[in-house]
GUDO-211826 format. One record per residue (C-alpha): residue number from 1; residue in one letter; x negated, y, z. Coordinates in pm, whole numbers. Example, Ala and Ser with C-alpha at 12.3 -4.5 7.8 and 13.67 -1.06 7.14 Angstrom:
<pts>
  seq  type       X       Y       Z
    1     A   -1230    -450     780
    2     S   -1367    -106     714
</pts>
This chain:
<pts>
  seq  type       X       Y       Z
    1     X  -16316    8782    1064
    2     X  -16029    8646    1195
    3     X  -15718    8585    1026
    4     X  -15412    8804    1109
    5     X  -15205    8618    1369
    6     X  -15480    8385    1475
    7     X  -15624    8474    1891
    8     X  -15976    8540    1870
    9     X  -16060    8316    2116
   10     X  -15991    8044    1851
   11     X  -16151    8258    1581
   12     X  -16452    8262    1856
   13     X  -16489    7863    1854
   14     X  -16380    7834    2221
   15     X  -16378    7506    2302
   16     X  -16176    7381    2629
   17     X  -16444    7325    2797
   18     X  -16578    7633    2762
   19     X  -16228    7819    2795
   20     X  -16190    7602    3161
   21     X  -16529    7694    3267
   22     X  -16433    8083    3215
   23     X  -16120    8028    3446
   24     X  -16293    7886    3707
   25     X  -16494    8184    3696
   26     X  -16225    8430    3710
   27     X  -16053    8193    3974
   28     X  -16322    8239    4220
   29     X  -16353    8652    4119
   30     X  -15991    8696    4231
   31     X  -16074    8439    4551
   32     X  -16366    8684    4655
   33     X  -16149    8992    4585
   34     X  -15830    8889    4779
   35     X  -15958    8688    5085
   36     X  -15696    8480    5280
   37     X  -15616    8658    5620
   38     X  -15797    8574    5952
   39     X  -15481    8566    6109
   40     X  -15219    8382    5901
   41     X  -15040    8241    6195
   42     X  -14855    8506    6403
   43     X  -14831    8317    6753
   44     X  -14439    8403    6879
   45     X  -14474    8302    7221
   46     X  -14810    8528    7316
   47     X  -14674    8772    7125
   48     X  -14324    8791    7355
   49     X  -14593    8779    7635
   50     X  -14800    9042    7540
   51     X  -14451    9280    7473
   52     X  -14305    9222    7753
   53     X  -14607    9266    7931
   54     X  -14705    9630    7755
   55     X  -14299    9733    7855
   56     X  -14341    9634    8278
   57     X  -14677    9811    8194
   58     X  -14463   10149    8074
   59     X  -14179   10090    8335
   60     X  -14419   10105    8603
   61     X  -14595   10402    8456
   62     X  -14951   10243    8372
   63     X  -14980   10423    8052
   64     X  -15271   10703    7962
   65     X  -15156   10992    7784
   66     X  -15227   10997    7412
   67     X  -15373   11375    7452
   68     X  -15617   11182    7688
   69     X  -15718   10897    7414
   70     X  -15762   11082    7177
   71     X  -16047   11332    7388
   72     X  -16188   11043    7454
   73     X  -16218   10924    7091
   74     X  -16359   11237    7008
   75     X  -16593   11256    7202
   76     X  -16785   10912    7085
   77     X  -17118   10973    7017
   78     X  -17186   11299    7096
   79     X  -17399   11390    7422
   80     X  -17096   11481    7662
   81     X  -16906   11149    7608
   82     X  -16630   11107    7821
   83     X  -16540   10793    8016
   84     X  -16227   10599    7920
   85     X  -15923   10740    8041
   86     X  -15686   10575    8336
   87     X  -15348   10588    8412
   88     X  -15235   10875    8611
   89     X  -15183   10846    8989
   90     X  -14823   10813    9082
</pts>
């Protein structure tokens, strides 16, 4: 039994090795449970690109309703599947 005030871990006979070994082990745990991100690196320049592309894209009225989307998302594997919605004509 271990003394009052004394870790058990001493009290166990935990040598450093050991002790190391068993963080190393926890170490790669947390690794698996909290991958690093795909994307780390957010790309400015594409990004600015792709904006100001999407806002010529609304100016100009080449957008699809969201009422449209989402009957089309609802309808994914079931037998009358729509087709992806288009921009209106204007």
């Amino acid at each position: 039994m271990a003394k009052a005030g004394k870790s058990r871990r001493k009290s166990a006979g935990f040598s450093e090795n050991r002790k190391a070994r068993y963080d190393g082990v926890v170490a790669k745990k947390n690794q698996k449970a909290n991958p690093k991100p795909v994307f780390d690196e957010i790309d400015k320049d594409a990004e600015a690109q792709a904006i100001a592309e999407a806002e010529a894209d609304i100016e100009a009225g080449r957008i699809v309703p969201h009422e449209d989307v989402v009957k089309w998302l609802e309808s994914w594997g079931k037998a009358n599947e729509r087709s992806s919605p288009v921009p209106p004509k204007r």
